[in-house]
PQR file with spaces between the fields and no chain letter, atoms N, CA, C, O and H, PARSE charges and radii, in Angstrom:
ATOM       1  N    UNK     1      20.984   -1.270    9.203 -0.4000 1.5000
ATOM       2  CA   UNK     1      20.793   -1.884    7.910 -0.0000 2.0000
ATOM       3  C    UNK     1      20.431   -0.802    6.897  0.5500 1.7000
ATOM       4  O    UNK     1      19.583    0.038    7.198 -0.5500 1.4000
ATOM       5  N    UNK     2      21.014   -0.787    5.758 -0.4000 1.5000
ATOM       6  CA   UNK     2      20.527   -0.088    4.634 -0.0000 2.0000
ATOM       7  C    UNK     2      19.760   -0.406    4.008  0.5500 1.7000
ATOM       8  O    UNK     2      19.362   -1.549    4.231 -0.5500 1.4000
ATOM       9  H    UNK     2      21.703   -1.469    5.514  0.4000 1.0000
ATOM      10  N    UNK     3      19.095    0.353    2.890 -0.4000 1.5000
ATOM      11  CA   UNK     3      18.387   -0.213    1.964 -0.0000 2.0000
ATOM      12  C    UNK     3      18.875   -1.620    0.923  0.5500 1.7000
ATOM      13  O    UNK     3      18.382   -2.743    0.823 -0.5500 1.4000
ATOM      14  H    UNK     3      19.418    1.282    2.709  0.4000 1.0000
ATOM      15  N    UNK     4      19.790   -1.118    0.393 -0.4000 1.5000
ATOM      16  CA   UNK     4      20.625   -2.256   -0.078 -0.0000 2.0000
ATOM      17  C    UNK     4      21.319   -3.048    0.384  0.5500 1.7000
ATOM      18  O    UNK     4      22.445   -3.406    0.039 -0.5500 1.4000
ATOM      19  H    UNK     4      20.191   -0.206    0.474  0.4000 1.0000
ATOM      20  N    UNK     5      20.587   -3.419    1.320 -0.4000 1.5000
ATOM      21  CA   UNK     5      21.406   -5.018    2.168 -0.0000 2.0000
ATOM      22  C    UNK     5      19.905   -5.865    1.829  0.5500 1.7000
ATOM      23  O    UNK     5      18.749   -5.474    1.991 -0.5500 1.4000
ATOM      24  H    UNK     5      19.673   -3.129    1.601  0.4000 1.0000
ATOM      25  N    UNK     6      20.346   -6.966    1.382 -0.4000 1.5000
ATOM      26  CA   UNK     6      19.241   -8.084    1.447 -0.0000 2.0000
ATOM      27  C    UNK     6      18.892   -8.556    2.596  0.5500 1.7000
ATOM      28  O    UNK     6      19.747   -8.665    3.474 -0.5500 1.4000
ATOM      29  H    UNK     6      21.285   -7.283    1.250  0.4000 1.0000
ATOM      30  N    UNK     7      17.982   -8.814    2.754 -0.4000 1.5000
ATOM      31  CA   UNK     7      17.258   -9.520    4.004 -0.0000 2.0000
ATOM      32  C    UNK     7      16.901  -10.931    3.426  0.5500 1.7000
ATOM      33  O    UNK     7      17.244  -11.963    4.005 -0.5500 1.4000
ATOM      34  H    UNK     7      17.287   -8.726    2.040  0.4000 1.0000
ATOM      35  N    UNK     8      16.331  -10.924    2.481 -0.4000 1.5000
ATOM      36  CA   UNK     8      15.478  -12.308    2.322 -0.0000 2.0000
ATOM      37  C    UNK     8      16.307  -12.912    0.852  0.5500 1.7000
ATOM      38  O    UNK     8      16.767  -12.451   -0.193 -0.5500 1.4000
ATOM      39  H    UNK     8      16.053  -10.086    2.011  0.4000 1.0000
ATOM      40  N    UNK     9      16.147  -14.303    1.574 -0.4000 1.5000
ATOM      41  CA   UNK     9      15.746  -14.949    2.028 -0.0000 2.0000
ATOM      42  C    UNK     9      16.140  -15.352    3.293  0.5500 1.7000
ATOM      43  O    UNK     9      17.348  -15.191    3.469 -0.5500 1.4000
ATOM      44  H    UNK     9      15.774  -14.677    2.423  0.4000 1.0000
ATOM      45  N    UNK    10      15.586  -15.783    4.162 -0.4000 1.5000
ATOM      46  CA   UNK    10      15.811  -16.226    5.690 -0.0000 2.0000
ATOM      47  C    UNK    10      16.583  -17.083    5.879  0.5500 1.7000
ATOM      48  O    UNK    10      16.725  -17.903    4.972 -0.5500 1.4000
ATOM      49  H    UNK    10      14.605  -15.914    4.019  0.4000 1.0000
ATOM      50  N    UNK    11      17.259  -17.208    6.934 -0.4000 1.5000
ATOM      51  CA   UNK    11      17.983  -18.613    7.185 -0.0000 2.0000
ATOM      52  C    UNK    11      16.886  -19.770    7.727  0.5500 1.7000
ATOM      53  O    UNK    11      15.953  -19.464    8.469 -0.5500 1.4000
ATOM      54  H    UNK    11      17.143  -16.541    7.671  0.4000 1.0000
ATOM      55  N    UNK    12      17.075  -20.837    7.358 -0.4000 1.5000
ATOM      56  CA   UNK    12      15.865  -22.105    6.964 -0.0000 2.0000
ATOM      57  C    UNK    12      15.567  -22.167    8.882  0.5500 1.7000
ATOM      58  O    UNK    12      14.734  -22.945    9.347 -0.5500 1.4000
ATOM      59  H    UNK    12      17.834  -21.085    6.755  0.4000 1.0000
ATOM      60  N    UNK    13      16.087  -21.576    9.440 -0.4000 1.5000
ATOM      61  CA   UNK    13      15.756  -21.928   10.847 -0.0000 2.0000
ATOM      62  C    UNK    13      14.877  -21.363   11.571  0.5500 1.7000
ATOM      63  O    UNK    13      14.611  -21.694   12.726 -0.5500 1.4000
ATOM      64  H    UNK    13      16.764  -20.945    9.063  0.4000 1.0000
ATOM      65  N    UNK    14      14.220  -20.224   10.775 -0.4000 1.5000
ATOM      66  CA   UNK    14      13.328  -19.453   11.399 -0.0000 2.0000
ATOM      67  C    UNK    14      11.947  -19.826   10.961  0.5500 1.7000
ATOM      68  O    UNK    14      10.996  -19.125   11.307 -0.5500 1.4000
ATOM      69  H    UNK    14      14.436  -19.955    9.836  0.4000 1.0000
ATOM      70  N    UNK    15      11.787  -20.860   10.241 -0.4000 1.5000
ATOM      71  CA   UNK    15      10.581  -20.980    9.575 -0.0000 2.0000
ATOM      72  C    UNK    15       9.311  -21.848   10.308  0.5500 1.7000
ATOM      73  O    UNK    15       8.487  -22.499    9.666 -0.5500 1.4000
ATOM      74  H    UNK    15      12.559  -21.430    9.960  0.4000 1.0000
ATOM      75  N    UNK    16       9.335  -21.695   12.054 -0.4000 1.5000
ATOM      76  CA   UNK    16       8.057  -21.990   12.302 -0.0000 2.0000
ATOM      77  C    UNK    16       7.712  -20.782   12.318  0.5500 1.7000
ATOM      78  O    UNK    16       6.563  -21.101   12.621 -0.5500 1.4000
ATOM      79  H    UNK    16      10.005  -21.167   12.575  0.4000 1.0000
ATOM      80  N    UNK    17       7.657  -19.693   12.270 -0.4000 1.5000
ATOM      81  CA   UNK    17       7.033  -18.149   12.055 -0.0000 2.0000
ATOM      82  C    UNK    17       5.855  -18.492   10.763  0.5500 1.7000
ATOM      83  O    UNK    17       4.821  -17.825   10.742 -0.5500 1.4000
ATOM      84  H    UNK    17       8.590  -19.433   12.023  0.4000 1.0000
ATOM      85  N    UNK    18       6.034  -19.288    9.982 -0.4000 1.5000
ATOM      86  CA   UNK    18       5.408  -19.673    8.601 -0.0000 2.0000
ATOM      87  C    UNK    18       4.183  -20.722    9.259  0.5500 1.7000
ATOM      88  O    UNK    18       4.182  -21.807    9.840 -0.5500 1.4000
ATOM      89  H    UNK    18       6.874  -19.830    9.998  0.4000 1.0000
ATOM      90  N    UNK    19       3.121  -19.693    8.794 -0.4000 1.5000
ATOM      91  CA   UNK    19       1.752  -20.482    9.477 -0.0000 2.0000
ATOM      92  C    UNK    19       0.846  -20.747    8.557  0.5500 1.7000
ATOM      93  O    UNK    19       0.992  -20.433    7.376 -0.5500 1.4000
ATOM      94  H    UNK    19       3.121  -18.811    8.323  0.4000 1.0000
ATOM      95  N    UNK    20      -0.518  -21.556    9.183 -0.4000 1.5000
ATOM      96  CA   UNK    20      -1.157  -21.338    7.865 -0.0000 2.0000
ATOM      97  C    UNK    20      -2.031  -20.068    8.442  0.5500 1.7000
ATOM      98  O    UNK    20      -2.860  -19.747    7.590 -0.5500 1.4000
ATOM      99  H    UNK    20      -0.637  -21.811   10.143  0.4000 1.0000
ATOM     100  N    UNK    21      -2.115  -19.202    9.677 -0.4000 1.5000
ATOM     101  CA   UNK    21      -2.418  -17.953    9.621 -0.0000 2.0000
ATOM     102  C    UNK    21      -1.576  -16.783    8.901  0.5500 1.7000
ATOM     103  O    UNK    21      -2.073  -15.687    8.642 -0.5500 1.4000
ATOM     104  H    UNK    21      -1.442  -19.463   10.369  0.4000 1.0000
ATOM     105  N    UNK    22      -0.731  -17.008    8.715 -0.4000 1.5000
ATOM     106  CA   UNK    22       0.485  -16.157    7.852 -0.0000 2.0000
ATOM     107  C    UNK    22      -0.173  -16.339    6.297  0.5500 1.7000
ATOM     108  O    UNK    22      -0.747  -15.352    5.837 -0.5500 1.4000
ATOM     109  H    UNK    22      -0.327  -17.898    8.926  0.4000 1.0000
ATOM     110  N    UNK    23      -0.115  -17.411    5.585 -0.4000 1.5000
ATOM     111  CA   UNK    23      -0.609  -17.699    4.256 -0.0000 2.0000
ATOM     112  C    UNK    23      -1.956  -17.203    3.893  0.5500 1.7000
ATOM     113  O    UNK    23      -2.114  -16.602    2.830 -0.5500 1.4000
ATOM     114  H    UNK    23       0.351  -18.213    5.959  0.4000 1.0000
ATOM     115  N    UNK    24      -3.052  -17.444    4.805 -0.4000 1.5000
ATOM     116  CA   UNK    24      -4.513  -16.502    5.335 -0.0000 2.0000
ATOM     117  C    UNK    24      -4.206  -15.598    4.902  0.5500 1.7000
ATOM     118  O    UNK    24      -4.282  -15.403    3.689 -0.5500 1.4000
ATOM     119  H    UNK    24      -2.924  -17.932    5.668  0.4000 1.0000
ATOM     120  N    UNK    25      -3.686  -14.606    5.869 -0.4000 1.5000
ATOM     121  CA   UNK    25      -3.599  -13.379    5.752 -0.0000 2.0000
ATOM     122  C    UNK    25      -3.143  -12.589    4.727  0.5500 1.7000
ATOM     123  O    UNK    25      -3.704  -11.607    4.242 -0.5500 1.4000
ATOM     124  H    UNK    25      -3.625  -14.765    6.854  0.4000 1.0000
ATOM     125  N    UNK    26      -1.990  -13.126    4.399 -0.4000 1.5000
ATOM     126  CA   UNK    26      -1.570  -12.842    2.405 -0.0000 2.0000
ATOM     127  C    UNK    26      -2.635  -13.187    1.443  0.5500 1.7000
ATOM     128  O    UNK    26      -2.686  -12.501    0.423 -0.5500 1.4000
ATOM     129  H    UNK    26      -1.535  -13.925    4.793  0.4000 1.0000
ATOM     130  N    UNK    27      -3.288  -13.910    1.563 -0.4000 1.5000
ATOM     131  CA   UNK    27      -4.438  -14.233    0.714 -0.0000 2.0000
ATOM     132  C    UNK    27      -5.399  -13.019    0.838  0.5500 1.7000
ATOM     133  O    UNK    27      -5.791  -12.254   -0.043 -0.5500 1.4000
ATOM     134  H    UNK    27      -3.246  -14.467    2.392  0.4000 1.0000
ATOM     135  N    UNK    28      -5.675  -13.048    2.167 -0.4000 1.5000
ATOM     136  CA   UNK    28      -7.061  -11.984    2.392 -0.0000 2.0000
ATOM     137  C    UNK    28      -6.471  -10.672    1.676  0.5500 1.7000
ATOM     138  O    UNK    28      -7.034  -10.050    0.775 -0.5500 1.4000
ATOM     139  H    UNK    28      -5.357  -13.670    2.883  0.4000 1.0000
ATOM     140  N    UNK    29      -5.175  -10.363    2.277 -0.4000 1.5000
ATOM     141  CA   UNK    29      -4.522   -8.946    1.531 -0.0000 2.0000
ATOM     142  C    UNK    29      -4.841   -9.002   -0.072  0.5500 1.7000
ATOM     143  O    UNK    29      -5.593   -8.217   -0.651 -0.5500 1.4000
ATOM     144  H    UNK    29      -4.718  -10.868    3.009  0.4000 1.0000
ATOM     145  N    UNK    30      -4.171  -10.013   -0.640 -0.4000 1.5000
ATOM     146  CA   UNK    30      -4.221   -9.945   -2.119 -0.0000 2.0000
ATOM     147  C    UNK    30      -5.901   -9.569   -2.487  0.5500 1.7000
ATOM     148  O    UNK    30      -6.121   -8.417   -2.860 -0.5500 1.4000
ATOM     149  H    UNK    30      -3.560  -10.650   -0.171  0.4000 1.0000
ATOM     150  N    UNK    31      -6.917  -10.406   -2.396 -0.4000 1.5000
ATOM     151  CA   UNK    31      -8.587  -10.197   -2.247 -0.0000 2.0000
ATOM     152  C    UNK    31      -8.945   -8.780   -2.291  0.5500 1.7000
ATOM     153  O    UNK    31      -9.439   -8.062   -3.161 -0.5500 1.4000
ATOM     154  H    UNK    31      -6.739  -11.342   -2.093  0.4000 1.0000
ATOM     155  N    UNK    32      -8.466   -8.556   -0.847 -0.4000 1.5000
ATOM     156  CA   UNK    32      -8.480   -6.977   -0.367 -0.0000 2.0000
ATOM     157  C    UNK    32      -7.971   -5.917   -1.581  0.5500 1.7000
ATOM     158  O    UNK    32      -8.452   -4.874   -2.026 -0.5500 1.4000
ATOM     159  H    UNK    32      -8.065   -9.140   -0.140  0.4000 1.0000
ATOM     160  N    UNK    33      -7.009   -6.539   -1.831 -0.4000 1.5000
ATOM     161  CA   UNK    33      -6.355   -5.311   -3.172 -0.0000 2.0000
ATOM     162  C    UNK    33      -6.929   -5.871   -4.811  0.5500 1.7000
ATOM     163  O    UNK    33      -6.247   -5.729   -5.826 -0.5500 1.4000
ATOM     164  H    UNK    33      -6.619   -7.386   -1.470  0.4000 1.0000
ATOM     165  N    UNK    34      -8.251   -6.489   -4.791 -0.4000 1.5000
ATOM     166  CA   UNK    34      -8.818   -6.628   -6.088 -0.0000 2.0000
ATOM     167  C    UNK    34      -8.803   -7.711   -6.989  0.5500 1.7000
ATOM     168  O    UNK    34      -9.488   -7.952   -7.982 -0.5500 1.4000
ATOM     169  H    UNK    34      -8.806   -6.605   -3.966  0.4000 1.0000
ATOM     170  N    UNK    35      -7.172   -8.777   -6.014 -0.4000 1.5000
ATOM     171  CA   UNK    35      -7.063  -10.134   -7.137 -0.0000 2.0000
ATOM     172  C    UNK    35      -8.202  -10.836   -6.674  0.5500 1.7000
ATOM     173  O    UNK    35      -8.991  -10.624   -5.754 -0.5500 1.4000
ATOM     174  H    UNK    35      -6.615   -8.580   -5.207  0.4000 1.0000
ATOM     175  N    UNK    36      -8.101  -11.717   -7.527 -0.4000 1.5000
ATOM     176  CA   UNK    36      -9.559  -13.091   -7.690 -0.0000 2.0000
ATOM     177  C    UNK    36      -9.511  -13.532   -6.646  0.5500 1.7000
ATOM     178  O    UNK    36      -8.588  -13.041   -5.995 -0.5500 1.4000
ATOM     179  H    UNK    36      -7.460  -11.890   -8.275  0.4000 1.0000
ATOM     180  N    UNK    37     -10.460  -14.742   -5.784 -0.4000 1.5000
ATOM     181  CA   UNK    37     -10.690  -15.082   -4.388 -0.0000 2.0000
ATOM     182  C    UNK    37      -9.576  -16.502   -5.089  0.5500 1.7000
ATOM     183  O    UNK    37      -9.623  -17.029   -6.200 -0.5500 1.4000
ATOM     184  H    UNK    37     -11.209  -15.140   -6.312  0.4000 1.0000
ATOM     185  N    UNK    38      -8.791  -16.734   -4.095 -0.4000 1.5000
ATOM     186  CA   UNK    38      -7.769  -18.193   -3.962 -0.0000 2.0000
ATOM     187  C    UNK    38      -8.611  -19.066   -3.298  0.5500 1.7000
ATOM     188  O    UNK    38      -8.540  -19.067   -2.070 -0.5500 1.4000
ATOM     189  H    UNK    38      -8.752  -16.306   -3.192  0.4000 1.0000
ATOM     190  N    UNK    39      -9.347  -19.765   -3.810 -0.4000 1.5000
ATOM     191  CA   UNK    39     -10.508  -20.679   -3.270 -0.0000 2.0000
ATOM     192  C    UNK    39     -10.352  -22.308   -3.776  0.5500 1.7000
ATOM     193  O    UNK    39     -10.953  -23.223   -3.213 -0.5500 1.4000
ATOM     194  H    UNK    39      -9.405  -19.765   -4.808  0.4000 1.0000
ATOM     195  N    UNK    40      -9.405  -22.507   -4.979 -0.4000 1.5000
ATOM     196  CA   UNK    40      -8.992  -23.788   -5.193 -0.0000 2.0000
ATOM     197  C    UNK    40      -7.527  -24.105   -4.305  0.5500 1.7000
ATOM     198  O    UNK    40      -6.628  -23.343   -3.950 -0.5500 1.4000
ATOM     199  H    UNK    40      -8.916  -21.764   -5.436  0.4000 1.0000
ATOM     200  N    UNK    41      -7.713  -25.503   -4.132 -0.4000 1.5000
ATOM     201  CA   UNK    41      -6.203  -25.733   -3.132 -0.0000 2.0000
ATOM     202  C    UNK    41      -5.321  -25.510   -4.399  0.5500 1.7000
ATOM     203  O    UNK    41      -4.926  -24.346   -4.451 -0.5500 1.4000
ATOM     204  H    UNK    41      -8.443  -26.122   -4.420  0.4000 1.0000
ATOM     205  N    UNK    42      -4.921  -26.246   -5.378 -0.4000 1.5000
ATOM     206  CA   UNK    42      -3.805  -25.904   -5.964 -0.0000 2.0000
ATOM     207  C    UNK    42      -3.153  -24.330   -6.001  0.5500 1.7000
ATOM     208  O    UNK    42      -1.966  -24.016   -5.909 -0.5500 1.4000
ATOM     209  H    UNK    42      -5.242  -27.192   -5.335  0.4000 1.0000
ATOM     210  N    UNK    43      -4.359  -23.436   -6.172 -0.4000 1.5000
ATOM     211  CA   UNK    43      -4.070  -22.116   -6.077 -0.0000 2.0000
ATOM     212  C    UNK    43      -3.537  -21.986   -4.672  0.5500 1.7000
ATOM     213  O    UNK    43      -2.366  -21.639   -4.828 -0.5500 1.4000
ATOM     214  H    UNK    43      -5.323  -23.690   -6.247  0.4000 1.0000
ATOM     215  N    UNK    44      -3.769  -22.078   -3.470 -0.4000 1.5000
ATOM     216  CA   UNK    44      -3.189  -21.780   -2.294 -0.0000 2.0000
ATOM     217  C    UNK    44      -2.266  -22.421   -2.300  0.5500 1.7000
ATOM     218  O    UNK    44      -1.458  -21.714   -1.698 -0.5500 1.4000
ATOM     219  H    UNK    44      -4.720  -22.359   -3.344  0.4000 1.0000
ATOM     220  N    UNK    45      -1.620  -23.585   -2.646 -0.4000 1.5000
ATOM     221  CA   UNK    45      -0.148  -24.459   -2.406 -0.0000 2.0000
ATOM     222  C    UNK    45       0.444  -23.629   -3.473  0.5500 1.7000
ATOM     223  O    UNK    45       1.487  -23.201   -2.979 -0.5500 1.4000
ATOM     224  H    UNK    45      -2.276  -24.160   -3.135  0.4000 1.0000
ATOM     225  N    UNK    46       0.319  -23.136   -4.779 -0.4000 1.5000
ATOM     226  CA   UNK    46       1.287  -22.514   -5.341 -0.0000 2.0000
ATOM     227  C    UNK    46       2.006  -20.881   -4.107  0.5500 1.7000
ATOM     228  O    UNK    46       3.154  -20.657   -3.724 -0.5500 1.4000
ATOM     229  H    UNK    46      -0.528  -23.484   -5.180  0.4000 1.0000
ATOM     230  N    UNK    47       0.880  -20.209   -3.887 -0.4000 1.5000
ATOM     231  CA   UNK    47       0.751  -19.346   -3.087 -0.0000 2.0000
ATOM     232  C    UNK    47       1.546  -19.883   -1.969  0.5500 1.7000
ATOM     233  O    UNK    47       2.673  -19.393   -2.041 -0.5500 1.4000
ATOM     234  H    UNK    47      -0.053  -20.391   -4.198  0.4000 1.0000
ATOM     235  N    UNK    48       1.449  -20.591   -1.082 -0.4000 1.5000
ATOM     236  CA   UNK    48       2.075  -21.322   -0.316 -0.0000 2.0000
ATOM     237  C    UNK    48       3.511  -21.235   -0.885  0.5500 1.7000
ATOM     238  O    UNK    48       4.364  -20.398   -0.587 -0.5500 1.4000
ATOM     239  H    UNK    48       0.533  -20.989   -1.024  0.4000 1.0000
ATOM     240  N    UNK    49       3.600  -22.121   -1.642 -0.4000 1.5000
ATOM     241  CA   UNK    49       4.991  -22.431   -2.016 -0.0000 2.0000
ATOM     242  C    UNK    49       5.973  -21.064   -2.425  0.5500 1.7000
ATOM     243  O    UNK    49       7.082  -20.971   -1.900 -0.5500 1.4000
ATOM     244  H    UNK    49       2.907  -22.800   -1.883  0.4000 1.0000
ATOM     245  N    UNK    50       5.432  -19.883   -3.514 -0.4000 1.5000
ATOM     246  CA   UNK    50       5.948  -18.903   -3.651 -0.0000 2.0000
ATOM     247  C    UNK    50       5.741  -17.767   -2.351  0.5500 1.7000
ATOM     248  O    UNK    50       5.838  -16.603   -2.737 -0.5500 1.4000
ATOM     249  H    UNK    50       4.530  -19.958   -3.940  0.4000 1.0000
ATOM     250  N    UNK    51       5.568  -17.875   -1.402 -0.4000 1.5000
ATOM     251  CA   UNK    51       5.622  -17.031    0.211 -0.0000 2.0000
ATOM     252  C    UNK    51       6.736  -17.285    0.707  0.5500 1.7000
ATOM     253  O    UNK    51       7.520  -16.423    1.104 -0.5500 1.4000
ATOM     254  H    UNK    51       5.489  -18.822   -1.088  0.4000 1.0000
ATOM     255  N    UNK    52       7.014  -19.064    0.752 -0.4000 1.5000
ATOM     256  CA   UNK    52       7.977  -19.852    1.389 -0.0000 2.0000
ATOM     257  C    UNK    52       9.380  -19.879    0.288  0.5500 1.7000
ATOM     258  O    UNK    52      10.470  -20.237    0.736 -0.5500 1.4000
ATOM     259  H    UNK    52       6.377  -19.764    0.430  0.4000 1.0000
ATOM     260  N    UNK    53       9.286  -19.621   -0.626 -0.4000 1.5000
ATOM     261  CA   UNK    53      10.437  -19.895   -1.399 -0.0000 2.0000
ATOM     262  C    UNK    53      11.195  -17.812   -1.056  0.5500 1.7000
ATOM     263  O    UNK    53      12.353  -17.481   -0.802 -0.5500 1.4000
ATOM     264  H    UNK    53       8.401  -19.330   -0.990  0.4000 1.0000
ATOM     265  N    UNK    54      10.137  -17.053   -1.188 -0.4000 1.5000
ATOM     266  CA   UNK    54      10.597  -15.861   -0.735 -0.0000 2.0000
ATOM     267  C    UNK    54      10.954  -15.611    0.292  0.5500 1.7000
ATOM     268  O    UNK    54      11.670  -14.609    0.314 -0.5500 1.4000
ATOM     269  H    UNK    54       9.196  -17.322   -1.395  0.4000 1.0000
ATOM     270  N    UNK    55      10.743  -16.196    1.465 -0.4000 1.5000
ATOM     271  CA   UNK    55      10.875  -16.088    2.541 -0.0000 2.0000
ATOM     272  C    UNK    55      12.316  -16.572    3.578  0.5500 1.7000
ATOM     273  O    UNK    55      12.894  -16.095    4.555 -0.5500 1.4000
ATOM     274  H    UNK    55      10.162  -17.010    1.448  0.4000 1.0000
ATOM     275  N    UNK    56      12.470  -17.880    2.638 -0.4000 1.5000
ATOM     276  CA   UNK    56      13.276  -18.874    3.496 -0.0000 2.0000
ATOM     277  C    UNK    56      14.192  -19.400    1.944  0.5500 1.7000
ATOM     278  O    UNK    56      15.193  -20.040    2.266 -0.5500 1.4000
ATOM     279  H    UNK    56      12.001  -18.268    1.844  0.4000 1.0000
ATOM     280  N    UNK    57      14.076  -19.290    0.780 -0.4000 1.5000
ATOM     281  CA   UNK    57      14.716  -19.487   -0.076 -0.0000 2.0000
ATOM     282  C    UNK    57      14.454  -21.161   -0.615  0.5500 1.7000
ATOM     283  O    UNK    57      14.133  -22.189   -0.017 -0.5500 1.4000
ATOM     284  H    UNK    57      13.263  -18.770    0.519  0.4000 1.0000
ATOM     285  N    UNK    58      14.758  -20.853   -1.990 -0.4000 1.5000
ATOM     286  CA   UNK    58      14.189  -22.226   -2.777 -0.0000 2.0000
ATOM     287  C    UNK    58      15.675  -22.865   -3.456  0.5500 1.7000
ATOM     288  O    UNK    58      15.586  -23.829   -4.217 -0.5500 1.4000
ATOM     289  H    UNK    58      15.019  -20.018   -2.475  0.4000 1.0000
ATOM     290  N    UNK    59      16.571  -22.471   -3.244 -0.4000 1.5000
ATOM     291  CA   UNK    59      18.087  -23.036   -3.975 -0.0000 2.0000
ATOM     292  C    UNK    59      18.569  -22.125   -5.081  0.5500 1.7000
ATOM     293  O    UNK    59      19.716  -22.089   -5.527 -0.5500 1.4000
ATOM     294  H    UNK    59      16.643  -21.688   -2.626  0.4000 1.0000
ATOM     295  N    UNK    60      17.630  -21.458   -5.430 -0.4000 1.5000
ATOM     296  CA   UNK    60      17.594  -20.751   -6.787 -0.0000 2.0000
ATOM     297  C    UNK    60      18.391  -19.414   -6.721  0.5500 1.7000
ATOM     298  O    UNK    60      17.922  -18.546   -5.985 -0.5500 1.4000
ATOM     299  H    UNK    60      16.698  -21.486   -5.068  0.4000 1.0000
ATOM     300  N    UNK    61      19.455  -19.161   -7.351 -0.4000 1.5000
ATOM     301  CA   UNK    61      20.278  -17.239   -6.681 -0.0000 2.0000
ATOM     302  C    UNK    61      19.086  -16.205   -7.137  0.5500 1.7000
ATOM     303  O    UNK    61      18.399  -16.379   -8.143 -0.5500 1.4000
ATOM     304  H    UNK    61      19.836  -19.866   -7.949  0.4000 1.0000
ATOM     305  N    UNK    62      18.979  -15.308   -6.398 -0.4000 1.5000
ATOM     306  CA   UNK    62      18.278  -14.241   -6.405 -0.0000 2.0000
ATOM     307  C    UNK    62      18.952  -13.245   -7.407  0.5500 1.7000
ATOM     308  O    UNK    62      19.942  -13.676   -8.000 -0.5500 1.4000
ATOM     309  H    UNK    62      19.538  -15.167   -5.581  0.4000 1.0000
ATOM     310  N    UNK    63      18.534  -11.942   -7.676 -0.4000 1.5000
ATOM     311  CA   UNK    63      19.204  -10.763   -7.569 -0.0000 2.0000
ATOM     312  C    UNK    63      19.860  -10.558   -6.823  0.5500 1.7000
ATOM     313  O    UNK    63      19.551  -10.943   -5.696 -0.5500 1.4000
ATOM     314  H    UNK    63      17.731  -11.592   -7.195  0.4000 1.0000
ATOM     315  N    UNK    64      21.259   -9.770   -7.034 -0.4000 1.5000
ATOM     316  CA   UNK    64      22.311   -9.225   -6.018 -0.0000 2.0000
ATOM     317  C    UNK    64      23.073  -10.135   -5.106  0.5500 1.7000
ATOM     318  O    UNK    64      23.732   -9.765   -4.134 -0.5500 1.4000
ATOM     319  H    UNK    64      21.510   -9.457   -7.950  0.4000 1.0000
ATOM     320  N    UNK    65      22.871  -11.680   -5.627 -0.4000 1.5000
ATOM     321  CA   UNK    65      23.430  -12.854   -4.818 -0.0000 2.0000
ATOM     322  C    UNK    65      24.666  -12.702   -5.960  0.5500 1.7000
ATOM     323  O    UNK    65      25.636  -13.459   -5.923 -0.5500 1.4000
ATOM     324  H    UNK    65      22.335  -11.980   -6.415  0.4000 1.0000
């Protein structure tokens, strides 16, 4: 694979890999690197939702699609 081959978004079939230890851990990272604590739910379901839309795709064309 090159650099310029897309990877993501995923094909929708791989997405029990998507945990809520996966979403955790992106959270703690972000914290870790200085953003604000994600401590309201709406804030984690947006978070949620933009992980999963990067991940596995939301309908929407990307770049380079």
């Amino acid at each position: 694979m090159t650099a310029d081959m897309k990877v993501y978004p995923l094909v929708q079939g791989c997405g029990s890999r998507f945990t809520v230890g996966l979403l955790h851990d992106v959270r703690t990272v972000l914290e870790d690197h200085g953003y604000p604590e994600i401590s309201n739910g709406l804030d984690l379901l947006d978070l949620q939702m933009a992980l999963y839309g990067f991940l596995y795709g939301n309908g929407e064309r990307r770049a380079g699609e």
